[in-house]
N, C-alpha and C positions, 0 to 999 in steps of 0.2 A: 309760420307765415305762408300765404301763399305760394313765395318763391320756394321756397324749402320742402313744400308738398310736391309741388310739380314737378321738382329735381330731382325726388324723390319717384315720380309714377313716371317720366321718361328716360328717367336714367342717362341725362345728358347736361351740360353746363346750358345755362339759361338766360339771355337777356329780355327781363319781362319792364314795360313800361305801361302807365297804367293814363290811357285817353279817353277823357269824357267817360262814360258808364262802361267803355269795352277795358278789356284787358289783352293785349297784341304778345304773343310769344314767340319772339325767336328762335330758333331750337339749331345746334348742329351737333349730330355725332358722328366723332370722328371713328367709332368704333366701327360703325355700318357702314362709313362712308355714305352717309345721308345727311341732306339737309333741308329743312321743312320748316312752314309756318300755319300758324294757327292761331284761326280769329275765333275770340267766345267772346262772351260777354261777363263783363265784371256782377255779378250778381251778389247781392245781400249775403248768399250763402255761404262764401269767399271770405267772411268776417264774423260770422253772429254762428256758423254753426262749427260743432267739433271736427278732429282729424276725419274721426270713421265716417261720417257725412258724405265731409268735400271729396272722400278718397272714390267713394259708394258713384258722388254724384258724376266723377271726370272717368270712370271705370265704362260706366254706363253711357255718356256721351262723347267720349273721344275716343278715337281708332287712333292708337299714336302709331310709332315707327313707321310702319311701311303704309299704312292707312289715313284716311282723314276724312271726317264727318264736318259741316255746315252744321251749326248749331242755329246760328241766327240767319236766313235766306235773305231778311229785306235789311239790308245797310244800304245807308244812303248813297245815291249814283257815284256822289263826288269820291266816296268814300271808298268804293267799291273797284274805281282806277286803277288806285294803288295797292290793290290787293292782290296777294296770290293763294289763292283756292288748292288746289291741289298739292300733292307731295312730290317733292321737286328729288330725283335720286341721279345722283352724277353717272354711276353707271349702272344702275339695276334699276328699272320702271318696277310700277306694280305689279307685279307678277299677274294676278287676278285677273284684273281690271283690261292691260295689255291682251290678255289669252282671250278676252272676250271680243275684240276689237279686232284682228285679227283677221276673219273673211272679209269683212268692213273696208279695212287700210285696203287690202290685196285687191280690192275692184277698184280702187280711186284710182285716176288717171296717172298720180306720181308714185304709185308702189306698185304698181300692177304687172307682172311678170314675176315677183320675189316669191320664193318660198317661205312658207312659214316661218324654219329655224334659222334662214340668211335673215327674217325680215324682224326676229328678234333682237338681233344684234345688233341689227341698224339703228334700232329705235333706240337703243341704248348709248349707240358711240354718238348717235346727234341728243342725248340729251330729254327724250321727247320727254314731256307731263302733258296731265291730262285736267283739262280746268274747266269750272260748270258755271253757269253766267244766266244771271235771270232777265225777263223782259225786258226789253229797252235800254241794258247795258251796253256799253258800249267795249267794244274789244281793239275797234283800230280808229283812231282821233284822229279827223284832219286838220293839217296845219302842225302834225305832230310823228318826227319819225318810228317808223317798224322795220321792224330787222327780224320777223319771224315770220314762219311761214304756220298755217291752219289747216284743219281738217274738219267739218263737221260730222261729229258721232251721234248727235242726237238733237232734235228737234231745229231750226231754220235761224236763218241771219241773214240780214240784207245788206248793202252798200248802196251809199247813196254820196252825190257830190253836193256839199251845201253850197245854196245859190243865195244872191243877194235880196234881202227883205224875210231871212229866216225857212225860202222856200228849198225844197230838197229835189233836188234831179235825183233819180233812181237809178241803181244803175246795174243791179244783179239780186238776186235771192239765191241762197243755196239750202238744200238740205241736204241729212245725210251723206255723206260720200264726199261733197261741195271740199273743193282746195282756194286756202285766199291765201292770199301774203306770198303769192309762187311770183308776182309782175314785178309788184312794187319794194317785194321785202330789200330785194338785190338793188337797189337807188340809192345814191347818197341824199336823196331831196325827201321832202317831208312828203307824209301821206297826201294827197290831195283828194280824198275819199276816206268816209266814216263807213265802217263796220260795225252794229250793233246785232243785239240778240233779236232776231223776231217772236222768238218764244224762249224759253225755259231751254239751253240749251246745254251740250258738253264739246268741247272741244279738245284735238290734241294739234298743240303747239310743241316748237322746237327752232332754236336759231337759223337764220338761213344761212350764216356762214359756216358752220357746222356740215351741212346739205351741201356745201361747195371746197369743204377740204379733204378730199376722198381719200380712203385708206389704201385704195385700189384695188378692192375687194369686187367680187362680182353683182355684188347687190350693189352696192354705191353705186358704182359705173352705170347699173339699170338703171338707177335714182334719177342721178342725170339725166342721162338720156329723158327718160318719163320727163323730166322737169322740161327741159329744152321742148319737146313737141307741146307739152300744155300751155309754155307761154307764146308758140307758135298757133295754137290753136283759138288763144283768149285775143291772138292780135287780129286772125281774120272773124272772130266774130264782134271786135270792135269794127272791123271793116263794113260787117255788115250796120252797124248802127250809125254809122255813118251815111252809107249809102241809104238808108230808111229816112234819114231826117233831112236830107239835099231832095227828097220828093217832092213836088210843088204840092201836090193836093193833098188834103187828109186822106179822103179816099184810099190813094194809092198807097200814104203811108199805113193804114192798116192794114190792105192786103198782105204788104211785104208782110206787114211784122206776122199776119195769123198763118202765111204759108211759113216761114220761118219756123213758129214754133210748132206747126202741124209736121214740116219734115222731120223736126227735129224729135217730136213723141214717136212719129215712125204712124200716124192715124191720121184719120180726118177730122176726129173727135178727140178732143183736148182740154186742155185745163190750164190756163195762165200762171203766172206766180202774181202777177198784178192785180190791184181794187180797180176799181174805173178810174177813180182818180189818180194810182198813181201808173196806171197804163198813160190818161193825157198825161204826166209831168213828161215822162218815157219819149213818148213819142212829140212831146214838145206844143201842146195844143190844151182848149180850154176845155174843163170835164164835157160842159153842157154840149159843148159841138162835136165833142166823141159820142156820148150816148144818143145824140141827134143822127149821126154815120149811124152808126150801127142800129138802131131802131130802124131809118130806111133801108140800110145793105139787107135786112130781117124781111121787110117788104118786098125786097125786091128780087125775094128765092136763094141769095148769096148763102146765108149762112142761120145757122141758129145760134142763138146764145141763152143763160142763163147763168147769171153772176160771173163768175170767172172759167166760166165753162165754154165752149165755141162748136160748132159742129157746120164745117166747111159742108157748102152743096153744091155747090156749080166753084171747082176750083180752076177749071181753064179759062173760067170767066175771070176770076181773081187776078189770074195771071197776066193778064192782057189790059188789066186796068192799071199795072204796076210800069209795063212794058209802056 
């Protein structure tokens, strides 16, 4: 039987349940100290063909123990919730996978001072894994609590606050490097902001109470500390967004926002994370009468643009339109 092959090729006790066309395996071995799941799909071959087959076919498509391969990318969103992707190790990560990530964690705002071999350890005593999420998954549900904190390791993810009539206030993008779940994870109230994949992404999660029960090691303590300035940091640049949207004119409110992210690339020439439309949600205004601003501020020497691109020219003028 199925059960009996697979018991057989991870060499661990099994609770398999068999849903609609997938087959969902539970796996824990106690030998490793590991515990892991793994989505396939139940396929015809499972039943119609010999041992040496199915042996040949799960050899070839699954990474067990310390590893794990995505067979099937597109399950349904809803489906996709409840799922955990990655191999989950109480206290050894993927060796691999970890060593690759590494320069990565060390620049992010919450690991950045750790050494390499403290900053192994760390990932280890909080539990971290590492979990890959396609288009438009959703990673944090509002209306629904999180208790972890994130890291993006590979390709972007937005938050946005859903608004009434199905529309979306926007409220951050991140790539690479990007930490979520540092404000909110530590609240006992529900999310009140949806995190989803903007692309194809990877990310490393880990509890945040974990993050808050220190060993008293000197990495934690840095952890900390990192943690406490990033969510001091994410509360004045909510200040700023505040102060952008109390602006009376549109005018003024793009100035703020494009000197905003011009200091903040360190250029005059820049690159948004916003489309036009959701710069107006952003900034709280109708598409037509932003691309209206900006087609005149174009006119009028202020700045260039092209799609999500800007290139400030007269920025002491900017500043005195904001003033």
């Amino acid at each position: 039987t199925a059960y009996e092959i697979l018991r057989c090729l991870v060499g661990s006790e099994m609770c398999i349940r068999e849903r609609a066309s997938r087959l969902i395996i539970s796996a824990a071995d106690s030998s490793r100290d590991v515990s892991f799941f793994i989505i396939v799909l139940f396929l015809p071959l499972l039943i119609c063909s010999n041992r040496e087959q199915i042996c040949k076919f799960f050899e070839k498509h699954l990474l067990y123990r310390l590893k794990f391969t995505i067979i099937e990318p597109k399950i349904p969103l809803h489906a996709q919730r409840n799922l955990q992707w990655a191999v989950r190790a109480r206290r050894k990560p993927h060796r691999t996978a970890m060593e690759n990530i590494l320069p990565l964690l060390r620049s992010t705002s919450l690991f950045t001072g750790i050494e390499d071999d403290a900053l192994r350890v760390l990932l280890s005593e909080l539990g971290a894994v590492i979990r890959s999420y396609g288009k438009g998954e959703a990673l944090v549900q509002a209306g629904m609590p999180n208790r972890r904190v994130g890291i993006v390791l590979t390709g972007c993810i937005e938050a946005y606050r859903p608004a009434p009539g199905g529309a979306r206030v926007p409220i951050t993008r991140m790539g690479p490097g990007g930490v979520f779940g540092d404000v909110l994870g530590g609240s006992s109230l529900d999310s009140p902001v949806t995190v989803v994949a903007a692309s194809s992404c990877e990310v490393l999660l880990f509890p945040y109470e974990r993050l808050l029960l220190s060993d008293g090691s000197a990495a934690h303590q840095q952890a900390l500390q990192n943690l406490v300035r990033t969510i001091s940091d994410k509360y004045f640049l909510l200040s700023r967004r505040v102060d952008l949207l109390v602006l009376k004119s549109l005018r003024a409110k793009v100035c703020a926002y494009l000197l905003n992210e011009s200091e903040r690339a360190g250029s005059l020439t820049f690159s948004i994370p916003f489309s036009r439309v959701q710069l107006a949600d952003y900034l709280n205004c109708d598409r037509s009468a932003l691309s209206r601003e900006l087609s005149l501020m174009q006119k009028d020497g202020l700045l260039d643009t092209f799609k999500s691109s800007f290139k400030l020219l007269d920025p002491d003028a900017l500043k005195q339109m904001v003033q």
